[in-house]
Biotite code that builds the C-alpha atoms (Angstrom):
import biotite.structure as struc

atoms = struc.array([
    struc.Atom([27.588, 84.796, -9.544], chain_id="A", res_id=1, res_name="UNK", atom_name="CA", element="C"),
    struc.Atom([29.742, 81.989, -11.178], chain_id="A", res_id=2, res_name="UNK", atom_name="CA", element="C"),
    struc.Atom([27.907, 79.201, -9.308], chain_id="A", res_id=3, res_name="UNK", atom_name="CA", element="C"),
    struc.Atom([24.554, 80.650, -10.564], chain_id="A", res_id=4, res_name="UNK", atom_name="CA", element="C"),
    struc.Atom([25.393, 81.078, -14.196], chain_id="A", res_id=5, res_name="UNK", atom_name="CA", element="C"),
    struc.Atom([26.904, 77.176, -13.549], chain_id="A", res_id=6, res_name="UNK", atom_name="CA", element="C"),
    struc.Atom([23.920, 76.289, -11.920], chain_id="A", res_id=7, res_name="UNK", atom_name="CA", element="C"),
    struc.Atom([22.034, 77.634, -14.761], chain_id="A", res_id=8, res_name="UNK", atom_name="CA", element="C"),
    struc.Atom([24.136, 75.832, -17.478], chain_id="A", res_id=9, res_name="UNK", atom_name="CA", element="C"),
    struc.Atom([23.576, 72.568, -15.488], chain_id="A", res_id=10, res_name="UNK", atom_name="CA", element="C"),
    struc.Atom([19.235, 72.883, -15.518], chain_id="A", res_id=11, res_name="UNK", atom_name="CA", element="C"),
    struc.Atom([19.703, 74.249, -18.876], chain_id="A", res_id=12, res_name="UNK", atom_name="CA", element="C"),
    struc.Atom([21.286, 71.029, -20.221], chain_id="A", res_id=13, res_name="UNK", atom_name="CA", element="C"),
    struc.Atom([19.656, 68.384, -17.929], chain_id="A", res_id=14, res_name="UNK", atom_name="CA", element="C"),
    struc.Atom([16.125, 70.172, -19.721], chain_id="A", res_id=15, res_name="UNK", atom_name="CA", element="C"),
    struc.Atom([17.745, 69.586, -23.060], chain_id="A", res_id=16, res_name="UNK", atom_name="CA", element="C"),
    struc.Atom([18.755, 66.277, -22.122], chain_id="A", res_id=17, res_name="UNK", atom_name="CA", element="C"),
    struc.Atom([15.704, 65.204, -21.060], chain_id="A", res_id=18, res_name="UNK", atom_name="CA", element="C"),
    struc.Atom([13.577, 65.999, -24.231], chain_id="A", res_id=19, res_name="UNK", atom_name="CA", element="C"),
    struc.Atom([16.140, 63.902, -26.399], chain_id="A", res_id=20, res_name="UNK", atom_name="CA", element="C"),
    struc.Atom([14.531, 62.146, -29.652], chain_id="A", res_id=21, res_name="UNK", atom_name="CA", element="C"),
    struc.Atom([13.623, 59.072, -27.522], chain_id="A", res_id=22, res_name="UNK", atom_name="CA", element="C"),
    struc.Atom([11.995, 60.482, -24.594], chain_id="A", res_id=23, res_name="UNK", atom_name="CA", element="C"),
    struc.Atom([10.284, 63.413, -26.333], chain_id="A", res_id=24, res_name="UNK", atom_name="CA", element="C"),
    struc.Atom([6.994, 62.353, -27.465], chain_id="A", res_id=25, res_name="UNK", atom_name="CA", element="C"),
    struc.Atom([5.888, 63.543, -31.517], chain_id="A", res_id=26, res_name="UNK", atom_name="CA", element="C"),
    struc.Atom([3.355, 65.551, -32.180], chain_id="A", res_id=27, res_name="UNK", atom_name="CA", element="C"),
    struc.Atom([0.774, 65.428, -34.758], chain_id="A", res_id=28, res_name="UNK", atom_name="CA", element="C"),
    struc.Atom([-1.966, 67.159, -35.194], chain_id="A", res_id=29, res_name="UNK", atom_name="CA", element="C"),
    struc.Atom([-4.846, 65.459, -36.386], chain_id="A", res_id=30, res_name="UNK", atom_name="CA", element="C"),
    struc.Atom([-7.522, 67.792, -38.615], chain_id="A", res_id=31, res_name="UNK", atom_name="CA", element="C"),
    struc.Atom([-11.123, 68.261, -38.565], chain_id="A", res_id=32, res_name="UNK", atom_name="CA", element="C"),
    struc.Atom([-11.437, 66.404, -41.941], chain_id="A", res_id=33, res_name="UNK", atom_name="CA", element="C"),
    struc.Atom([-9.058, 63.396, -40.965], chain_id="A", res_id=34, res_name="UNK", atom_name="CA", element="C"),
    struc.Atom([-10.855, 62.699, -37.828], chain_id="A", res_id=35, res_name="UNK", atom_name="CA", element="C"),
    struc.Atom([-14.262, 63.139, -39.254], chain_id="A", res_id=36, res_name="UNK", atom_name="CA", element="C"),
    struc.Atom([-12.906, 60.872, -42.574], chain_id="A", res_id=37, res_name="UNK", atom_name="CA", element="C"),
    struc.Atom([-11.420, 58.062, -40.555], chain_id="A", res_id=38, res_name="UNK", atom_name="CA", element="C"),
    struc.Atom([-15.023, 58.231, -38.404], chain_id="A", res_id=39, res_name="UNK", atom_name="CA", element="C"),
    struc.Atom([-16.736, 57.528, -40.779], chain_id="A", res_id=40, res_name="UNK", atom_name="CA", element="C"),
    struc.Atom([-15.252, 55.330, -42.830], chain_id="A", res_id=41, res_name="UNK", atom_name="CA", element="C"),
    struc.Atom([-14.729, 52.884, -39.304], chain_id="A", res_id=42, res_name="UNK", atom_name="CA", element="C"),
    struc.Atom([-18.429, 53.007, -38.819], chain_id="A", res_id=43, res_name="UNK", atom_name="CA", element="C"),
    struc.Atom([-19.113, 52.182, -42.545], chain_id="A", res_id=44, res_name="UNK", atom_name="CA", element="C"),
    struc.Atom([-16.312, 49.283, -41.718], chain_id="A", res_id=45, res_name="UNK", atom_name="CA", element="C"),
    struc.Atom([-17.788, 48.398, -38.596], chain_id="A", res_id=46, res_name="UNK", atom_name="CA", element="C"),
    struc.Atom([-21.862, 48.346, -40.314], chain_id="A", res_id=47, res_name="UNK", atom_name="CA", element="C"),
    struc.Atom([-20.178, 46.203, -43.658], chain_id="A", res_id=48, res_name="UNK", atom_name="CA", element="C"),
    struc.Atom([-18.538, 43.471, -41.321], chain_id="A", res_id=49, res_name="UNK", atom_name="CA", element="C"),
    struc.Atom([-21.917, 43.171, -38.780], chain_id="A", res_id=50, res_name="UNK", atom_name="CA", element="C"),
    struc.Atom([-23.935, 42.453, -41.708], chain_id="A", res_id=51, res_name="UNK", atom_name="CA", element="C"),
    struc.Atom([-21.530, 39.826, -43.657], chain_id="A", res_id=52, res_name="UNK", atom_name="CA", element="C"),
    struc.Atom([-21.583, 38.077, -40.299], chain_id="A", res_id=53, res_name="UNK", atom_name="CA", element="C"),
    struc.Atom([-25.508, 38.177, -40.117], chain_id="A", res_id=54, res_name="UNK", atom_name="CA", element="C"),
    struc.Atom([-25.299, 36.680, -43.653], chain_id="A", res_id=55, res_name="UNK", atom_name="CA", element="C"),
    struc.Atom([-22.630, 34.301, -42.752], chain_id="A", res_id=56, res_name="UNK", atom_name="CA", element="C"),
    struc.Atom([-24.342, 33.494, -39.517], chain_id="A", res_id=57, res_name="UNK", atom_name="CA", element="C"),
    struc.Atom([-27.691, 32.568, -41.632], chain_id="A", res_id=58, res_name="UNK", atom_name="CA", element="C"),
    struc.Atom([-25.645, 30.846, -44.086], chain_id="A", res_id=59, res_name="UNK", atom_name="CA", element="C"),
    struc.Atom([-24.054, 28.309, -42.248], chain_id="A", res_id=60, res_name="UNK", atom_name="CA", element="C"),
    struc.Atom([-27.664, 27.725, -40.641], chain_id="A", res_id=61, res_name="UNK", atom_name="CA", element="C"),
    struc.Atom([-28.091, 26.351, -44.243], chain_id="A", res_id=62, res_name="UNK", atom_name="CA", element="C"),
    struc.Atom([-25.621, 23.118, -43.437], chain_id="A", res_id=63, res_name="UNK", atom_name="CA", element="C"),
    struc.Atom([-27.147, 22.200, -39.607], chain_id="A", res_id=64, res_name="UNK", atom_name="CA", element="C"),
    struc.Atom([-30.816, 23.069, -40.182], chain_id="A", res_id=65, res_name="UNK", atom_name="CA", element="C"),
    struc.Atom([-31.294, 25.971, -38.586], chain_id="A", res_id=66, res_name="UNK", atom_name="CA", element="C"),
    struc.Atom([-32.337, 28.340, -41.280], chain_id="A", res_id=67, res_name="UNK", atom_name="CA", element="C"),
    struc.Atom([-34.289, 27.821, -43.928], chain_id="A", res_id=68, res_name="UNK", atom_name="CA", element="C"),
    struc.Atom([-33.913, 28.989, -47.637], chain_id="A", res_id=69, res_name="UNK", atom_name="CA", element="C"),
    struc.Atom([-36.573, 31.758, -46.934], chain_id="A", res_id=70, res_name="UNK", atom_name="CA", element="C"),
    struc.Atom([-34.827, 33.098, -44.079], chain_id="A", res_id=71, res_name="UNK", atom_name="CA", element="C"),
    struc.Atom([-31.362, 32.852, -45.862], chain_id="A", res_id=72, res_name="UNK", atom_name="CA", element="C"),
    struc.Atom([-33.123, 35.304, -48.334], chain_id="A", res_id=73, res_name="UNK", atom_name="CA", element="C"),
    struc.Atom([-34.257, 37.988, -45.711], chain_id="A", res_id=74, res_name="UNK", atom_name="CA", element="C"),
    struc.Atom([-30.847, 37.868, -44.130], chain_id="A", res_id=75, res_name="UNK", atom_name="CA", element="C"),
    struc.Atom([-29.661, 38.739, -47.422], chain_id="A", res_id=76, res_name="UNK", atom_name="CA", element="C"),
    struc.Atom([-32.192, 41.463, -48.410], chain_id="A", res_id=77, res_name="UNK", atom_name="CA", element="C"),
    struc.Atom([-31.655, 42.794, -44.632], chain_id="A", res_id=78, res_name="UNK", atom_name="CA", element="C"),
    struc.Atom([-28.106, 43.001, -45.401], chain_id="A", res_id=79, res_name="UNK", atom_name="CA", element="C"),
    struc.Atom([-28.052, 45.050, -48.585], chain_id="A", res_id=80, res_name="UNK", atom_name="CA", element="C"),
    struc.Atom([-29.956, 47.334, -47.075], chain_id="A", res_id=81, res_name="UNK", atom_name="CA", element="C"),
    struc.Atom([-28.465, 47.960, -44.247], chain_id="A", res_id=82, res_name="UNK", atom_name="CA", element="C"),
    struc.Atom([-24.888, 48.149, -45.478], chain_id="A", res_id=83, res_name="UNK", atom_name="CA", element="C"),
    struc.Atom([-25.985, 50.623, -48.167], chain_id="A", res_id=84, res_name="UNK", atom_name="CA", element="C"),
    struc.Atom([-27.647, 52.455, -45.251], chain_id="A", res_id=85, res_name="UNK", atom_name="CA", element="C"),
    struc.Atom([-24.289, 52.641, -43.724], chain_id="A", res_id=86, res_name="UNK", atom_name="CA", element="C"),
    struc.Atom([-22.392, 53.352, -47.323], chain_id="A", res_id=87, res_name="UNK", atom_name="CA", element="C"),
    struc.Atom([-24.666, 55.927, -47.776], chain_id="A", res_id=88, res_name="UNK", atom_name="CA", element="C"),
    struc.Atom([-25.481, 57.594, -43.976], chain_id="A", res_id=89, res_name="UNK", atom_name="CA", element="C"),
    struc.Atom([-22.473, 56.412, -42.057], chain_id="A", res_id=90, res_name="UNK", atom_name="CA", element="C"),
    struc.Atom([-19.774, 57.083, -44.482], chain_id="A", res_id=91, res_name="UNK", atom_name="CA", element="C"),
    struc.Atom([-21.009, 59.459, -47.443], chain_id="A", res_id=92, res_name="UNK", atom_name="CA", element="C"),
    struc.Atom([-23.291, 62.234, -45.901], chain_id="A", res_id=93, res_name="UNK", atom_name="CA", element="C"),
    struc.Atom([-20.423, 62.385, -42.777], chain_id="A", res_id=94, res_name="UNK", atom_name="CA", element="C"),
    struc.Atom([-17.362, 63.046, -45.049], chain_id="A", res_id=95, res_name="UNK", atom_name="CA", element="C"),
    struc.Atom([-19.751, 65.128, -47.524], chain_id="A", res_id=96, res_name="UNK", atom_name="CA", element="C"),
    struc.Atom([-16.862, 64.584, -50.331], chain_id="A", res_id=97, res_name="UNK", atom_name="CA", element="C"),
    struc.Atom([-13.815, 65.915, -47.833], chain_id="A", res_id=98, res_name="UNK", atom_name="CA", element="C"),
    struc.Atom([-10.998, 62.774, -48.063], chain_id="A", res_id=99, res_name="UNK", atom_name="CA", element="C"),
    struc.Atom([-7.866, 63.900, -46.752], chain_id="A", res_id=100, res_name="UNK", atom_name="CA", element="C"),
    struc.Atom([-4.998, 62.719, -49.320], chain_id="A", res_id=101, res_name="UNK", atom_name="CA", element="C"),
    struc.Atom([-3.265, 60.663, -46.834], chain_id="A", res_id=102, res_name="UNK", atom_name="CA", element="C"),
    struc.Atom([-6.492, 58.678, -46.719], chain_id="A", res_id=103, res_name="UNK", atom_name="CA", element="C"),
    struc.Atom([-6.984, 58.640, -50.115], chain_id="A", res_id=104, res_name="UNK", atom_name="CA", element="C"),
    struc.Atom([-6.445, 54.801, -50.775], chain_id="A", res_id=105, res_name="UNK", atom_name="CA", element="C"),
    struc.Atom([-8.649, 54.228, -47.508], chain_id="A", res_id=106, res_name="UNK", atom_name="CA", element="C"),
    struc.Atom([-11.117, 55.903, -49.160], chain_id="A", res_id=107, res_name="UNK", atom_name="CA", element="C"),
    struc.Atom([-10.788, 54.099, -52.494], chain_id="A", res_id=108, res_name="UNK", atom_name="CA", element="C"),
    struc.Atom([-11.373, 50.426, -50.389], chain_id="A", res_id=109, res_name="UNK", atom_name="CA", element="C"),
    struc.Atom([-14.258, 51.853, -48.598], chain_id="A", res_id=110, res_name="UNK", atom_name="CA", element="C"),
    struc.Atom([-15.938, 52.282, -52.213], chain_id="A", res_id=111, res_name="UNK", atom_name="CA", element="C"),
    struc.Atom([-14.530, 49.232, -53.911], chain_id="A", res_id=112, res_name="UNK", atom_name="CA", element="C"),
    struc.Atom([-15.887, 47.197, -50.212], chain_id="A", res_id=113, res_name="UNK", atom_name="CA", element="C"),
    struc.Atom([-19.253, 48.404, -50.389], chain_id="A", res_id=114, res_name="UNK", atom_name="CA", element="C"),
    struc.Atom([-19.413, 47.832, -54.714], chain_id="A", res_id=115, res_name="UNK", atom_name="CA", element="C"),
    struc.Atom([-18.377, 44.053, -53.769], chain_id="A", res_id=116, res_name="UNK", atom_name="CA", element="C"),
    struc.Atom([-20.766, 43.852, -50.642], chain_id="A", res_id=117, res_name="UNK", atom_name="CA", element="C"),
    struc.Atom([-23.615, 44.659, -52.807], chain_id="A", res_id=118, res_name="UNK", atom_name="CA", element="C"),
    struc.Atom([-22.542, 42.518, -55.940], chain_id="A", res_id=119, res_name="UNK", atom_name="CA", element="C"),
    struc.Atom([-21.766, 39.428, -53.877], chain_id="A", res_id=120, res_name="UNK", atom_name="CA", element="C"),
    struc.Atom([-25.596, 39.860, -52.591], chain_id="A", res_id=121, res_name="UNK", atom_name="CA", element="C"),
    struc.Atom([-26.857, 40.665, -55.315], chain_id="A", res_id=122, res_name="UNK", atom_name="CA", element="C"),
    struc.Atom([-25.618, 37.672, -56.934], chain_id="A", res_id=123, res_name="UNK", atom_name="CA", element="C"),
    struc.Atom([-26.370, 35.057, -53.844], chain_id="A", res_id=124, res_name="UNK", atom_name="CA", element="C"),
    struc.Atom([-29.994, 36.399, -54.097], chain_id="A", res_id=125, res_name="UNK", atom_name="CA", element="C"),
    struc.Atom([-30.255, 35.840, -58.136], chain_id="A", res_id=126, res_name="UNK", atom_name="CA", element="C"),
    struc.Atom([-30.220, 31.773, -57.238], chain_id="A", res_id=127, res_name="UNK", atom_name="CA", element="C"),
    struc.Atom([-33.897, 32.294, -55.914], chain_id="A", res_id=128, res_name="UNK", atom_name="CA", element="C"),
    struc.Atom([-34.814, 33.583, -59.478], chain_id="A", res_id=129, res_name="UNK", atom_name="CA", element="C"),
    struc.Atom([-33.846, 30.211, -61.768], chain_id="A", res_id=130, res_name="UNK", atom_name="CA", element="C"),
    struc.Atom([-32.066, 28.143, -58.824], chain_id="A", res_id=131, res_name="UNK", atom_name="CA", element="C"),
    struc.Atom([-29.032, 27.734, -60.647], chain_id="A", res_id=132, res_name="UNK", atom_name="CA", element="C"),
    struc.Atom([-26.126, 26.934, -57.996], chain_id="A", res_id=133, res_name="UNK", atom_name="CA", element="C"),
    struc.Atom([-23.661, 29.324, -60.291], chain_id="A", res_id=134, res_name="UNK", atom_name="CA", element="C"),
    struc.Atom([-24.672, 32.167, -58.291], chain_id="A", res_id=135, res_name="UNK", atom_name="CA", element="C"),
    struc.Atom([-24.599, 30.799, -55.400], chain_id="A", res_id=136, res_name="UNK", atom_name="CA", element="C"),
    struc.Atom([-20.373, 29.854, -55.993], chain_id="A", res_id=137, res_name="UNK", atom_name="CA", element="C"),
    struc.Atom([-20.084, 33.466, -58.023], chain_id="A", res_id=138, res_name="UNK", atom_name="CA", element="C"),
    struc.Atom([-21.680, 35.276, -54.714], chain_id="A", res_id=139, res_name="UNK", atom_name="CA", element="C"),
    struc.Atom([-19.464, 33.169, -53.167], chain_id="A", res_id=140, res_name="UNK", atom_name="CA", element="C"),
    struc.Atom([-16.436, 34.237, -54.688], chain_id="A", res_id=141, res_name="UNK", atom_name="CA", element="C"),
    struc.Atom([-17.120, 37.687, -54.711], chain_id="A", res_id=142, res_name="UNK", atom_name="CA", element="C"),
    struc.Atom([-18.485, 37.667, -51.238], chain_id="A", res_id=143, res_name="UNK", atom_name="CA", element="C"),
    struc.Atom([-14.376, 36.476, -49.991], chain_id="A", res_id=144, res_name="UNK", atom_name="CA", element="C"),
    struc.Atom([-13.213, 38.958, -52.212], chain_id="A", res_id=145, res_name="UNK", atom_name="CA", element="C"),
    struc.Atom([-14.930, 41.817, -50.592], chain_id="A", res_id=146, res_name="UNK", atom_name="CA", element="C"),
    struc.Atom([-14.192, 40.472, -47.251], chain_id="A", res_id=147, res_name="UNK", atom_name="CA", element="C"),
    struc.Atom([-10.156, 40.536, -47.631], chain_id="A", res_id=148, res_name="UNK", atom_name="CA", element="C"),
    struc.Atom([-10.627, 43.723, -49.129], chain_id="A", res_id=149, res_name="UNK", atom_name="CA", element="C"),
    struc.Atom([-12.732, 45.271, -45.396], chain_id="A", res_id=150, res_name="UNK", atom_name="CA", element="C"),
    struc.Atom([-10.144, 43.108, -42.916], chain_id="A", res_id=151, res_name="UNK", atom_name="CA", element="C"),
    struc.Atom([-7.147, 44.768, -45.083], chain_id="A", res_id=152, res_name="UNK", atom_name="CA", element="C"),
    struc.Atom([-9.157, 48.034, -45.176], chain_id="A", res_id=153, res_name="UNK", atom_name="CA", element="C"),
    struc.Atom([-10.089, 47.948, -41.114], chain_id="A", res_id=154, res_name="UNK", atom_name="CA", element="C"),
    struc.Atom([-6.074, 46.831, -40.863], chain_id="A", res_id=155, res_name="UNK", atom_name="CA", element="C"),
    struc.Atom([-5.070, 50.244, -42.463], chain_id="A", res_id=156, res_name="UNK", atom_name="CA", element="C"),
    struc.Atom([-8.075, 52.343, -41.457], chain_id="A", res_id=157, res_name="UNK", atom_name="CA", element="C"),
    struc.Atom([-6.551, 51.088, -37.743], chain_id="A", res_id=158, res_name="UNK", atom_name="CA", element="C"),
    struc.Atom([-3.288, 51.735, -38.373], chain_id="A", res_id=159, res_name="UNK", atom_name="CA", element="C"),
    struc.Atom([-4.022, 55.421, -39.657], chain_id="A", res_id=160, res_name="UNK", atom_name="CA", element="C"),
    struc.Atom([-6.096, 56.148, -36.681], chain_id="A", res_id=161, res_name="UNK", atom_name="CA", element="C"),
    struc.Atom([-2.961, 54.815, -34.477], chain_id="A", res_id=162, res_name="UNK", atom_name="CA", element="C"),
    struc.Atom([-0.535, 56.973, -36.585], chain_id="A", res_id=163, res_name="UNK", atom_name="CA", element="C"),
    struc.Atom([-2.508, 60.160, -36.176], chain_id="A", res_id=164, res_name="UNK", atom_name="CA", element="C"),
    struc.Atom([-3.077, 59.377, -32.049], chain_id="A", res_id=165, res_name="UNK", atom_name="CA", element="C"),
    struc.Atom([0.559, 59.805, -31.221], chain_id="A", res_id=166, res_name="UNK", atom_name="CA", element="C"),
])
């Protein structure tokens, strides 16, 4: 009887042991809203960048002579409504106003990305009205702007989806 209870003891403590704080792997449970809000804010993400690439892509045509001014514009009208498309389909309908507070400032880079997105356009495409090259260095500006803002935004959205995976 004493070699079973010690025997016990012993299996009892190697089980402890072995779930110590380093082995012993966290749990978190992820929710219906989080995964549905960090969905759909990565597909907005991923829809924003594919689209300032297209424009970038057509842009730089610009310099070697592979796109013209005409198709600079279409890549530009293409791309503001697409990314709303996304802003609007990919990322509004899907969270349907649900944003979980720890995503809160995710949320509020989504909406300041796509305002940017759409003013830098905007702005680019307001140099085929009076062809005055201001617009072109303002959609410029605000074109960079909105791009630091979606790599920091993809950085965190990333990060959260990490965090919530463990």
């Amino acid at each position: 009887m004493k070699k079973c209870l010690l025997f016990l003891l012993f299996i009892t403590a190697m089980d402890i042991s072995a779930q110590t704080p380093a082995t012993k792997k966290p749990t978190t449970t992820i929710t219906k809203i989080e995964l549905d809000f960090l969905g759909a804010a990565g597909s907005y993400l991923k829809t924003a960048n594919e689209q300032g690439m297209r424009v970038a892509k057509a842009m730089a045509g610009a310099a070697n002579g592979t796109s013209t001014l005409t198709e600079i514009k279409a890549a530009f009208t293409a791309a503001i409504r697409v990314e709303n498309a996304g802003y609007a389909g990919d990322y509004k309908a899907r969270i349907k106003g649900n944003i979980p507070t720890s995503s809160a400032s995710i949320a509020s880079n989504v909406d300041e990305t796509h305002r940017l997105f759409q003013a830098a356009l905007r702005e680019y495409l307001e140099y085929w009205k009076d062809q005055n090259t201001a617009h072109i260095n303002s959609g410029a500006a605000t074109l960079k702007r909105c791009t630091l803002l979606m790599n920091k935004t993809i950085d965190t959205t990333t990060a959260k989806m990490k965090e919530l995976s463990k």
